[in-house]
C-alpha positions in Angstrom: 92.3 197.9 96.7 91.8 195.3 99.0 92.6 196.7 102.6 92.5 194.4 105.7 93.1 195.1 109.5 93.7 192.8 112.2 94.2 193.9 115.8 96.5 191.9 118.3 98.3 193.2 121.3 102.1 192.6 119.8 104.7 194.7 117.7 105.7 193.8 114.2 107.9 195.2 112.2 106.2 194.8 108.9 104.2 192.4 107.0 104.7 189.7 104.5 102.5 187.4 102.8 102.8 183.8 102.5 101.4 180.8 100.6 99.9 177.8 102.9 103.3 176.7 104.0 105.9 179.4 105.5 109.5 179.7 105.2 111.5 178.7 107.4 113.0 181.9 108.3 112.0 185.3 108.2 114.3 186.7 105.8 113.1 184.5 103.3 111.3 185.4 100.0 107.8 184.1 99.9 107.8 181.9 96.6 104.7 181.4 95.1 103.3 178.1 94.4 100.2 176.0 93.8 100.0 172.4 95.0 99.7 170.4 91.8 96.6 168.1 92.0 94.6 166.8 89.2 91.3 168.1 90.3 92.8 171.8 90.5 95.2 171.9 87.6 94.4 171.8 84.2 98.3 171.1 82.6 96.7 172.8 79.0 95.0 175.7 80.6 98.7 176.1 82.2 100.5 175.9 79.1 98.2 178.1 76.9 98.9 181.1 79.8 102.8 180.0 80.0 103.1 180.5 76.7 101.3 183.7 76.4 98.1 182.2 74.4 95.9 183.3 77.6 96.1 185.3 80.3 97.7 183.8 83.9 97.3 185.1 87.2 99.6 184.0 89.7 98.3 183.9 93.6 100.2 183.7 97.2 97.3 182.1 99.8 95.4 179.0 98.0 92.9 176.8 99.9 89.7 176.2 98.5 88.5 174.0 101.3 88.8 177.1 103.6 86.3 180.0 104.2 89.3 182.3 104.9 92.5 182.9 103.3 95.3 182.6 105.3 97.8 185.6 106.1 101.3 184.8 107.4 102.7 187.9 109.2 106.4 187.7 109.6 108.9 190.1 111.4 111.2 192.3 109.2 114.3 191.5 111.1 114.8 188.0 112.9 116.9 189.6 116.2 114.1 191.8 117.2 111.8 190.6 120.1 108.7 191.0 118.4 110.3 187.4 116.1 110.2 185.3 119.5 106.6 186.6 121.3 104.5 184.9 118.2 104.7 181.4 116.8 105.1 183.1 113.2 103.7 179.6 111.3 100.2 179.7 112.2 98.7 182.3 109.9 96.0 185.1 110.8 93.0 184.4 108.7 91.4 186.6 105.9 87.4 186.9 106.5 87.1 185.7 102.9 87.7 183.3 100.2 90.6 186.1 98.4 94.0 185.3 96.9 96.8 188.0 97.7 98.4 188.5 94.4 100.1 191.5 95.0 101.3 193.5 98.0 101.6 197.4 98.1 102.0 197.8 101.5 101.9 197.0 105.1 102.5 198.5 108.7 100.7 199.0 111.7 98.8 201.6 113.7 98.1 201.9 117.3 94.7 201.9 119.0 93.6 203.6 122.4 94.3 200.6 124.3 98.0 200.4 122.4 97.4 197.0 120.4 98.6 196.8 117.0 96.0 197.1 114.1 98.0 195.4 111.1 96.9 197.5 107.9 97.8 195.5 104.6 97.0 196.8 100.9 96.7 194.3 98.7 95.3 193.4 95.3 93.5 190.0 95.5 91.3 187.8 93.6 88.0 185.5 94.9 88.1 182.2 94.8 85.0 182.2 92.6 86.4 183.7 89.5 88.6 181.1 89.0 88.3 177.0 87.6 91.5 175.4 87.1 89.8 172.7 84.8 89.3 175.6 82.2 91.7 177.8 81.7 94.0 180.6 84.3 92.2 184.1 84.9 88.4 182.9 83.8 84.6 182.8 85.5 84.6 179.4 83.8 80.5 179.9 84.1 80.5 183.9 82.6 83.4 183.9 80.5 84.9 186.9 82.4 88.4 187.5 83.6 88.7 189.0 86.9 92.2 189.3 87.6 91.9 191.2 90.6 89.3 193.2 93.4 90.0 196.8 94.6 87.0 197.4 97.4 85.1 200.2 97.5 86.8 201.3 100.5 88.9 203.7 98.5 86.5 205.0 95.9 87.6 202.2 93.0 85.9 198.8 92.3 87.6 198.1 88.9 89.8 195.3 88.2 93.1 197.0 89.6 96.6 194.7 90.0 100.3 195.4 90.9 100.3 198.3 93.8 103.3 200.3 93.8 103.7 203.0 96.6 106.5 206.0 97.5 109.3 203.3 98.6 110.7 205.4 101.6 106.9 205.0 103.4 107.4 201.0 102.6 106.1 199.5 106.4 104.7 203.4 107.5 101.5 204.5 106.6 101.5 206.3 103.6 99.0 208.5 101.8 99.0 207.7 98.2 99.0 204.0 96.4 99.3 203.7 92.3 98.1 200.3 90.4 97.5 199.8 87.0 93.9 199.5 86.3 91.1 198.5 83.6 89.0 201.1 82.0 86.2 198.7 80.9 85.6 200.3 78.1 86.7 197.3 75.5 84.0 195.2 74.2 86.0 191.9 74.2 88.3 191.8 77.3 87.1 194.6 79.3 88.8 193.7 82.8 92.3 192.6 81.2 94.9 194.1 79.9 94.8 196.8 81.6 94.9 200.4 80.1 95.3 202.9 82.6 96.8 203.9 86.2 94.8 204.7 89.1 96.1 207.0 91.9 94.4 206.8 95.0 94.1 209.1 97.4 94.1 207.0 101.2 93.8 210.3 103.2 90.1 211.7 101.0 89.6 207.8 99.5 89.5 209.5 95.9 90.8 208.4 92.9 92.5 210.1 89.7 93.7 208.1 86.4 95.7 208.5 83.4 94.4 206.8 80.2 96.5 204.8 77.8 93.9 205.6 74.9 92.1 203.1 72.7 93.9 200.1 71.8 97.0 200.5 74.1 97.7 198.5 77.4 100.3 198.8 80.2 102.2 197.4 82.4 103.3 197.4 86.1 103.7 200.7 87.3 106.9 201.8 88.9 107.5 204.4 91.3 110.8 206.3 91.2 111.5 208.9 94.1 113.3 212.5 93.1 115.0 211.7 96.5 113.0 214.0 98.7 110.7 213.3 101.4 107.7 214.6 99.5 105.4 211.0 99.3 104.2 212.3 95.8 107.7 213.8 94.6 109.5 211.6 91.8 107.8 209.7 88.5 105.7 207.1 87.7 107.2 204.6 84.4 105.0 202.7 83.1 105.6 200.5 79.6 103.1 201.0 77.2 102.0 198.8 74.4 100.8 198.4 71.1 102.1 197.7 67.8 105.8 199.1 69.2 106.5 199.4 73.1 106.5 203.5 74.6 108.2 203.8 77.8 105.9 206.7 79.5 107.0 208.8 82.7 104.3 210.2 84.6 104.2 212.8 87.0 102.4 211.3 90.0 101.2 214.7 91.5 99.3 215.4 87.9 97.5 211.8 87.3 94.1 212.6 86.4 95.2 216.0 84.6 95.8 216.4 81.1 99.5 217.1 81.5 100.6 213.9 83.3 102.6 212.7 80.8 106.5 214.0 81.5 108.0 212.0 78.6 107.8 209.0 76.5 110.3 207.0 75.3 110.2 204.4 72.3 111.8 201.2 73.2 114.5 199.8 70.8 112.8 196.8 69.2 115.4 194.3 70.5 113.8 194.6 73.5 110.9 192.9 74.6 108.5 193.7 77.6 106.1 190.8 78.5 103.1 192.5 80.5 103.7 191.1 83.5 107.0 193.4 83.7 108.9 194.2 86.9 111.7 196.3 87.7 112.9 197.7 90.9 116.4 199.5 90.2 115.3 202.7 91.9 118.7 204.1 92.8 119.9 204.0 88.8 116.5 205.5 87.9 116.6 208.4 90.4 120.0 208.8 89.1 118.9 209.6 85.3 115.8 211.5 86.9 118.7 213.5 88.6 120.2 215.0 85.1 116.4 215.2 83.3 113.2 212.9 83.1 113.2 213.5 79.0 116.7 211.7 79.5 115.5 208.6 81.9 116.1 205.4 80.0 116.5 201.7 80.8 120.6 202.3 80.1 119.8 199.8 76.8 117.9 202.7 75.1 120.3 204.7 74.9 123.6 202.2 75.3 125.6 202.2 72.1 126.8 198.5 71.8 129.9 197.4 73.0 132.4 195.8 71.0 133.6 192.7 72.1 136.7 190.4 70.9 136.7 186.8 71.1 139.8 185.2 70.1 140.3 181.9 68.8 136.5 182.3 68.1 136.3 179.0 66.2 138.0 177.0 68.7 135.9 175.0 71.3 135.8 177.2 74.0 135.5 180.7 71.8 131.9 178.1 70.4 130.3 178.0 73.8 131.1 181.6 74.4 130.0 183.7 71.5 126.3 182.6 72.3 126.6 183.5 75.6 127.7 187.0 75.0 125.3 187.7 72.2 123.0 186.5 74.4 123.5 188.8 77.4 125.2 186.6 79.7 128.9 188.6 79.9 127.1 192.1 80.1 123.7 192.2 80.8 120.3 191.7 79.0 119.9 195.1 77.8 123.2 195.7 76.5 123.5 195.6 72.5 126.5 193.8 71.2 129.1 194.0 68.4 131.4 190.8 68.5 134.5 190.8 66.7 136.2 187.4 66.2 139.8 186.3 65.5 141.2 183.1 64.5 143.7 181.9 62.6 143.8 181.0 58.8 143.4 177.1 58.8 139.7 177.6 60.7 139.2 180.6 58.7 136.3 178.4 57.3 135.1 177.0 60.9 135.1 180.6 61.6 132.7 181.8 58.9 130.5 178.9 60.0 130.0 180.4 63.4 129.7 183.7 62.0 126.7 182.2 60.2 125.5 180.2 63.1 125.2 183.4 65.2 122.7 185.0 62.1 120.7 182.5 61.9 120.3 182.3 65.7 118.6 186.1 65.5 120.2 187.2 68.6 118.1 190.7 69.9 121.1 192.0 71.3 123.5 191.5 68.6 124.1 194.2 66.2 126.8 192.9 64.1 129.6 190.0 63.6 133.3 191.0 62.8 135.2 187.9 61.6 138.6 187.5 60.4 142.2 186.0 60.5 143.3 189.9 60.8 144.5 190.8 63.8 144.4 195.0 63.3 140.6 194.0 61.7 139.8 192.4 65.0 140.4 194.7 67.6 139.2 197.6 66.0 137.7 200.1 68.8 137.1 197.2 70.9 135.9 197.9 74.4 136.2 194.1 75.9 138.7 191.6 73.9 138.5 188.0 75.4 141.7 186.5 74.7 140.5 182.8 74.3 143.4 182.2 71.5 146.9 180.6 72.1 149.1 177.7 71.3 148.3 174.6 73.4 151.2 172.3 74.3 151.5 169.3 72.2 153.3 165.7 73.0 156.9 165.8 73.3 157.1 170.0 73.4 159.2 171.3 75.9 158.1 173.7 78.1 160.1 176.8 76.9 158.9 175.7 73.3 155.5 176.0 74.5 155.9 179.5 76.3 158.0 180.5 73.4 155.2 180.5 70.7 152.6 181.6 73.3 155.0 184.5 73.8 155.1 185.2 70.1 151.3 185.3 70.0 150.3 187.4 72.7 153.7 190.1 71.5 152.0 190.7 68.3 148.5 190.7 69.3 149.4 193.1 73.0 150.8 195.2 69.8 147.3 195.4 67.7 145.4 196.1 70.7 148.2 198.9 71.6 147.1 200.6 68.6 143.6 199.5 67.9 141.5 199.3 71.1 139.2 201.2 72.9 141.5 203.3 75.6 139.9 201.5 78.5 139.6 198.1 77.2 138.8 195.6 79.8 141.2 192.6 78.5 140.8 188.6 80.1 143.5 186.3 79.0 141.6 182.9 79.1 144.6 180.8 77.2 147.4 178.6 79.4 149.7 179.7 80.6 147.1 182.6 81.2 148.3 184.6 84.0 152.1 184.6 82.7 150.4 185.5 79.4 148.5 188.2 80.5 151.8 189.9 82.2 153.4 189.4 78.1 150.2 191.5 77.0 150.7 193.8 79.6 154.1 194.5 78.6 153.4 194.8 74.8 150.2 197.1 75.2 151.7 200.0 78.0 149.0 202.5 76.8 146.1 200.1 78.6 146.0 200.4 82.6 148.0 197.5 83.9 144.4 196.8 86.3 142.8 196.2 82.5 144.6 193.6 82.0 143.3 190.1 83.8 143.5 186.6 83.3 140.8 184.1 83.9 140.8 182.0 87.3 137.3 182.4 88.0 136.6 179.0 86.1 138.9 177.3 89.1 136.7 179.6 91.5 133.7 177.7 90.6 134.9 174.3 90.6 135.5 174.9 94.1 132.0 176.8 94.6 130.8 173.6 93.0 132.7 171.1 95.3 131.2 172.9 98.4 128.1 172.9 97.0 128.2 168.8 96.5 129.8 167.9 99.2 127.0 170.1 101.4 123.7 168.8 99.1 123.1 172.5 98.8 122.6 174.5 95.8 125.7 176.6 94.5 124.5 180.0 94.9 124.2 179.2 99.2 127.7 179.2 99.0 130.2 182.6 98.2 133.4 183.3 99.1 136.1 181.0 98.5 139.2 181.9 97.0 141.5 181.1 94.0 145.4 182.1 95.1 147.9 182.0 92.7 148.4 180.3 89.2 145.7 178.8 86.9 147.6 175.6 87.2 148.3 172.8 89.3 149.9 174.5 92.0 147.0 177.5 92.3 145.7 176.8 96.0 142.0 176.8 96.4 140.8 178.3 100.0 138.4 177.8 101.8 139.1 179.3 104.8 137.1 182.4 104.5 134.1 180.8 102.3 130.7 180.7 104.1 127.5 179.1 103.5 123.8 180.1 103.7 122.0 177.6 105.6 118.0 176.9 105.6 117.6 179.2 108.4 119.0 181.7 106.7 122.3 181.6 109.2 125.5 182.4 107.5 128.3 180.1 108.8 132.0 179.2 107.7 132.3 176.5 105.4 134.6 174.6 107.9 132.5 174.5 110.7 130.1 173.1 108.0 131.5 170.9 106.4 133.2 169.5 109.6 136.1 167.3 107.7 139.1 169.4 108.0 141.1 166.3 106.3 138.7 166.6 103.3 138.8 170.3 102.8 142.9 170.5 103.1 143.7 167.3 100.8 141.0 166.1 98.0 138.8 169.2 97.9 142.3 171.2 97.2 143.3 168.7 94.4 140.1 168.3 92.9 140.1 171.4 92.2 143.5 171.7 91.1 143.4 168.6 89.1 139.4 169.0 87.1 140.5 170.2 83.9 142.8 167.1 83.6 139.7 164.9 84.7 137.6 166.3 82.4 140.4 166.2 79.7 140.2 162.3 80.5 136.3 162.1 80.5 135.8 164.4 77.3 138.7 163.5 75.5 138.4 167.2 75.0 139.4 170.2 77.8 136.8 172.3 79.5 134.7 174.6 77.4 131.3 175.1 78.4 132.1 175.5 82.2 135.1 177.9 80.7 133.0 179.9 78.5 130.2 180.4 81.5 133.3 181.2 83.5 134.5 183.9 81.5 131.2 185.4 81.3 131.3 186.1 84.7 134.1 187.5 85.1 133.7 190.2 82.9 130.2 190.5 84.2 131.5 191.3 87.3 134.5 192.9 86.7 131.6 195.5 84.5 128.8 195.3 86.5 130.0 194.9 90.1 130.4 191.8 92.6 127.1 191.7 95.2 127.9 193.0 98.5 129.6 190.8 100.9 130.5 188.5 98.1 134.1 188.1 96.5 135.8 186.6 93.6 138.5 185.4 92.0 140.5 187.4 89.8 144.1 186.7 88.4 145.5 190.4 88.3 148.3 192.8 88.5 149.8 191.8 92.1 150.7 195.2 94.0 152.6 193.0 96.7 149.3 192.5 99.0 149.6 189.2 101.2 153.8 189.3 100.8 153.6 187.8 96.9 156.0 189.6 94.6 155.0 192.4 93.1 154.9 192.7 88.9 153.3 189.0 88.1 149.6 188.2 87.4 148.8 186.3 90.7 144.7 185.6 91.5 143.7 187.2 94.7 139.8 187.5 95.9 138.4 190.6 94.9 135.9 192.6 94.5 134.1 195.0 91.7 132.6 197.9 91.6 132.1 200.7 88.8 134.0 198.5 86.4 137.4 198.4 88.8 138.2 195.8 91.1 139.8 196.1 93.9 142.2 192.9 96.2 140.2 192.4 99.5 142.7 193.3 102.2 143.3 192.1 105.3 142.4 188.3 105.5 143.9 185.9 107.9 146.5 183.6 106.5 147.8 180.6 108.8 150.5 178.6 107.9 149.0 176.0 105.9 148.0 178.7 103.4 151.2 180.7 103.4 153.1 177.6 101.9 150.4 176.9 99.5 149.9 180.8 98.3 153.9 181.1 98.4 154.5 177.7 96.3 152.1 179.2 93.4 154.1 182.3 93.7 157.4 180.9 93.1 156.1 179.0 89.6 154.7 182.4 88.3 157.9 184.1 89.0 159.5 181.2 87.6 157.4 181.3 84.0 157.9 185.1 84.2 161.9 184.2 83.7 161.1 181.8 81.4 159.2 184.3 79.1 161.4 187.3 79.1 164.0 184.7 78.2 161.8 183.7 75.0 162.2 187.6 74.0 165.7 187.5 73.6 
């Protein structure tokens, strides 16, 4: 393990490592990068380690020119006055020609005279090993791969790479630091893969391994705490491979012994573990340590699938989104999937077309395909049913005509789900009029919680994420937090009041003050908004599907896996009378998610301006409400 000290009279909070050029602010992730120049990067080299047909090692701190490598030490938190007492872009310089790849720690020691001597552990490669007009990870001149350089400093000169440490001691000195390691033992590839962990021991400077055996490699080591403050007291996973993947837990006090191993798991084959694998998720690990190690899985291994409904499955919108679930994009990459789709008998052919379509694509997660024009066959046991399905209105329909037959539809299949789904089904009513259908379903299905049943606004919460995003020249994800009130229709008022925006300084500020158009963001941002699906109708010739299908996605995602902190969305659901609308109609309020319930975020300011807007969506629900009781007589 690499381990460098440097000794200034100033305070930092921690250390992070940077490539030649800093971030802008200190709460910034370092991203990795290498300045593409001809005379450095050989494009085929690249491609045979992207794809996997070589090895690739990635690096932080690249300049050849240099005798040093530089360091950029950055302070933890931006308020604290250790951030203003250094100019934190000029770098500390490395004594040699190394590239950090991978950082297992960093803090800072007193000496006598009370400076700070910055301690770092690091894996890091020479600048030597590697020629970019050959190929990633190779002594061009010996043929050798040297992917990293642990020092003799702590008892272990092997190639060593991706240091993991107790994570409560992350910026304090700690005694103990894991890697995974090469035994040298292989006659063609000795250095890489690696094949076994190394413990050492910072306190004696000794180190213990455990073996994978002949013929197996591993991957990252990850450290998962029982939740004590004992450094060495929780496991150590570790992916295993060979002609299947193992998932192995060690027990870190016992590396080196015979008895290490705690448990291995085998690893469903729809999953696949490159050998660069990461994972950090060390609450939901120490919860499964919590009830027994020999039960710790990655939740997929031991997930039984989840049934989801798609209706109108064959339809353009139920097209785009049947990929995306089997794909992982509703709930998760490592949750198995059973889809059950539902259409009508006219595109019962269409329908067996995308039932074949989703074969032939060889979707990992996917377990099976239900499809039919049977409605009780559909939503069999289903845990999620996407109600995509419904009767558009036509030229020259009436209104009531329109609700009339939507009505019908959502009576009889509210009453199939009633008998037929999963007791908590999570249910999203995509199909116009979709909040005022959602309250039918809700009547015709009593038996399922009146907060399962939803209907989809979040597509009209992204147009407006997306609006901000252009009007700003920022990317989408810098800005959260505006909100969809009312009806998807027309008069649904898109709010921006409340929405902020990450700026390049890492400053969050209200979208208002950034912006700085009031007239824009109270008059064409609102009807943009409002009005997209009709503009898209006119570009397409055909409504919204892609964006729709991606928006329904995240809903449920969500809704299932939990909004970020801090962060809202839009959700049209079962309105309790929070913010004066009237109780007992589907109205979209922000919200947020958490344990698979959402919950209305309380207590936002509402001027004026926005009581009008929220109140005029109001009255039109409670007006189609009338109008679709009136179609059940």
């Amino acid at each position: 393990m690499l381990s460098l000290s440097f000794f200034f009279p100033l305070k930092l909070e921690t250390v992070l490592l940077g490539d030649d050029i800093p971030p802008s602010s200190s709460q910034s992730a370092v991203a990795t990068s290498i300045p593409f120049r001809n005379d450095l990067l050989d494009v085929i080299g690249s491609i045979t380690a992207v794809s996997g047909l070589s090895p690739m090692i990635s690096a932080l701190s690249v300049n050849p020119s240099k005798s040093t490598s530089p360091i950029y030490l950055l302070p933890r938190f931006q308020a604290h006055k250790s951030a203003t007492q250094r100019n934190w872009r000029v770098p500390l310089e490395a004594p040699s020609q190394k590239w950090l790849l991978h950082v297992g720690n960093a803090f800072e020691v007193k000496d006598v005279d009370g400076n700070s001597e910055i301690k770092i552990q690091a894996c890091a490669c020479s600048y030597q090993w590697f020629n970019f007009q050959k190929l990633f990870g190779y002594n061009w001149q010996s043929g050798q791969l040297d992917p990293s350089i642990m020092n003799r400093l702590n008892a272990w000169n092997k190639p060593s790479d991706f240091p993991v440490i107790y994570p409560e001691v992350s910026g304090k000195k700690n005694a103990c630091i894991y890697a995974s390691t090469s035994s040298g033992s292989r006659q063609a590839l000795p250095h890489f893969p690696f094949d076994m962990v190394v413990k050492i021991n910072l306190s004696t400077k000794t180190a213990s391994t455990w073996s994978a055996g002949a013929r197996r490699f591993i991957g990252e080591p990850i450290f998962v705490p029982k939740g004590t403050e004992e450094e060495e007291d929780g496991y150590i996973l570790v992916v295993e491979f060979q002609y299947r993947d193992d998932l192995v837990i060690l027990n870190p006090k016992r590396i080196g012994e015979t008895d290490a191993v705690v448990a291995r798991l085998e690893v469903p084959k729809h999953l696949i573990f490159p050998l660069g694998f990461h994972a950090s998720d060390r609450q939901h690990y120490q919860y499964s340590f919590n009830e027994s190690p020999a039960e710790l899985l990655f939740d997929s291994m031991a997930k039984d699938p989840v049934r989801v409904l798609v209706t109108g499955a064959a339809g353009q919108i139920g097209y785009a989104l049947v990929p995306m679930i089997a794909r992982g994009a509703m709930l998760g990459p490592d949750q198995p999937i059973i889809l059950h789709m539902l259409d009508i008998e006219p595109a019962a052919e269409a329908l067996n077309g995308v039932r074949m379509e989703l074969v032939d694509a060889a979707f990992p997660l996917l377990g099976d395909v239900v499809a039919t024009t049977d409605v009780t066959v559909a939503c069999k046991s289903v845990n999620v049913a996407v109600m995509v399905g419904g009767f558009p209105r036509k030229e020259g329909m009436e209104r009531k005509d329109v609700m009339s037959k939507n009505v019908s539809i959502y009576k009889a299949q509210a009453s199939a789900l009633e008998k037929q789904a999963a007791p908590d089904c999570k249910v999203l009513v995509v199909a116009n009029p979709a909040n005022t259908n959602a309250l039918i379903l809700k009547e015709f299905a009593p038996s399922i919680p009146e907060k399962n049943i939803t209907c989809l606004t979040r597509l009209d919460h992204n147009r407006a994420l997306g609006q901000l995003s252009e009007r700003l020249k920022i990317h989408v994800g810098e800005v959260k937090n505006v909100i969809i009130w009312g009806n998807h229709s027309s008069t649904q008022y898109p709010d921006a009041n409340h929405a902020t925006v990450t700026t390049a300084n890492g400053e969050e500020k209200p979208v208002r003050s950034v912006v700085a158009d009031e007239n824009w963001l109270n008059t064409e941002f609102i009807t943009t908004v409002q009005q997209r699906g009709a503009a898209i109708i006119k570009a397409r010739k055909l409504s919204s599907a892609l964006s729709a299908a991606s928006a329904a996605c995240d809903h449920i995602r969500d809704w299932v896996l939990g909004t970020p902190k801090g962060t809202w969305v839009s959700m049209g659901v079962h309105s309790d009378g929070s913010y004066g609308i009237q109780a007992g109609i589907i109205y979209s309020y922000p919200v947020t998610c958490d344990k698979g319930q959402w919950s209305i975020v309380q207590g936002l300011k509402v001027d004026d301006f926005s009581r009008e807007k929220m109140d005029a969506t109001a009255k039109e629900l409670v007006e189609e409400k009338t109008l679709a009781y009136s179609c059940l007589n």
